[in-house]
N, C-alpha and C positions, 0 to 999 in steps of 0.2 A: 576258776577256769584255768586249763594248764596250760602252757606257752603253743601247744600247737593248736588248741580250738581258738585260740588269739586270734593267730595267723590264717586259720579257716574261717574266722567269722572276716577278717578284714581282708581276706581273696574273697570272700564272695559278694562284700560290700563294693568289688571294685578297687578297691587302693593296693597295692602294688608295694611290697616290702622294701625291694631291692632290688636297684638295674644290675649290680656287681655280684660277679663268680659263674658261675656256670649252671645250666637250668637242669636237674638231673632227669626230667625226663626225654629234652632234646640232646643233652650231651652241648649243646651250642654257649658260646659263652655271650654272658651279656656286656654290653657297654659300660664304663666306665666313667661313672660325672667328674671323675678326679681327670682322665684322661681328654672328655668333652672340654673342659674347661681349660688344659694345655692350650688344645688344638684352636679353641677359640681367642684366646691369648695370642696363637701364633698367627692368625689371622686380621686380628689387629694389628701385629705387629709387620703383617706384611701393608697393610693398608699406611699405617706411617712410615713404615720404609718406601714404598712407593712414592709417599707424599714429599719424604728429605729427597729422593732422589730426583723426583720434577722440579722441587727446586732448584737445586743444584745445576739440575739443566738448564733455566731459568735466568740463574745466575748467569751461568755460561754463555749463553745469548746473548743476555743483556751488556755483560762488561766483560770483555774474553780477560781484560786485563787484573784481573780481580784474583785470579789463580796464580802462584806464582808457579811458573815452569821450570825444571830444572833440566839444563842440559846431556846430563848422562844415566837416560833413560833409552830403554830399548824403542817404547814406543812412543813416536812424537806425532801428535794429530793437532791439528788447531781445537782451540779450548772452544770456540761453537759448534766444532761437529761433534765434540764431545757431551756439547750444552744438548743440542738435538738428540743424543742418544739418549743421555738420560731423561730425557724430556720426558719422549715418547714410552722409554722404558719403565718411566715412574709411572705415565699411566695408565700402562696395560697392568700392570704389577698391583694398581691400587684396585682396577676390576675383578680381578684376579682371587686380593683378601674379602672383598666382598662376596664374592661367589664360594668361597671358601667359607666363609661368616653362614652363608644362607645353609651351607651344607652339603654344596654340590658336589656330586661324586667325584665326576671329570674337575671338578678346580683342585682337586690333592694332587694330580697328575702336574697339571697345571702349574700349583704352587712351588711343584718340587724344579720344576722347567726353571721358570722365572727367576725361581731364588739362585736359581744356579748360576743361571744367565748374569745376574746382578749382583752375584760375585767375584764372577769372572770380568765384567766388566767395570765393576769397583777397585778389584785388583789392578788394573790397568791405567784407573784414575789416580792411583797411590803418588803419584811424584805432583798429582796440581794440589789439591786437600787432601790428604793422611788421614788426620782424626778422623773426618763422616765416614771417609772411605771403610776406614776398620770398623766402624759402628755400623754401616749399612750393610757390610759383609758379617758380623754377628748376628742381625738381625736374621739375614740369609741362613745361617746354618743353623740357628733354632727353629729356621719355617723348616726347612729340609727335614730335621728331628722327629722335629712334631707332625708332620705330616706324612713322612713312612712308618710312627712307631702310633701313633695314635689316628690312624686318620680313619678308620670303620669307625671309630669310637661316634663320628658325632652325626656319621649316616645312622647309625644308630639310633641316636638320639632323638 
């Protein structure tokens, strides 16, 4: 049998070659498993950046003295209003990668908001914790990535 009665016997059996390249007779391109599976990565990954970030706020609350502060920084906020923000921000951020997770159109919008947000406001935390900070803001800029450069991919899906 030659490669394309293959492919005709197993379209008609139902089974589906390939979600990838382009369907030639809608012209429309198909989804990407390689790109679903960024996009699902980066929804985990907003779910545990949510999650270090509630901590962090957590922390904050709990022992403002736990941060050390440095004095010649632009912005100086007490380390609980700090702890509150990221509280709350961790988790809206952690609802966020799950609704991103399920596939919801509106959470890529959503995702790219958030992560923004929680860079911006990681950037600000940089003089109490450094480390998390830069690690919660690379987290940030891979949701952003993955979720303008792959994010039909997994409505698709």
């Amino acid at each position: 049998m030659s490669a394309a009665g293959r492919t005709g016997a197993r379209e008609s059996e139902g089974v589906e070659m390939s979600h990838q390249g382009s369907s030639p007779q809608t012209g429309q391109r198909g989804y990407s498993a390689g790109a679903v599976g960024v996009l699902v990565f980066a929804a985990v990954l907003m779910m545990v950046g949510g999650v270090l970030q509630a901590l962090e706020g957590l922390v904050a609350i709990a022992n403002d003295e736990f941060f050390v502060k440095t004095e010649k920084w632009l912005f100086k906020f007490d380390a609980t209003t700090w702890g509150w923000i990221h509280l709350l921000l961790g988790i809206v951020i952690v609802l966020a990668g799950v609704a991103l997770f399920r596939g919801a159109v509106w959470a890529r919008t959503v995702a790219v908001l958030l992560a923004s947000l929680s860079i911006v406001t990681n950037f600000l935390w940089l003089p109490y914790y450094p480390w998390w900070s830069l690690t919660v803001i690379t987290f940030g800029v891979f949701v952003i990535w993955a979720a303008t450069v792959h994010g039909r991919d997994i409505a698709e899906s």
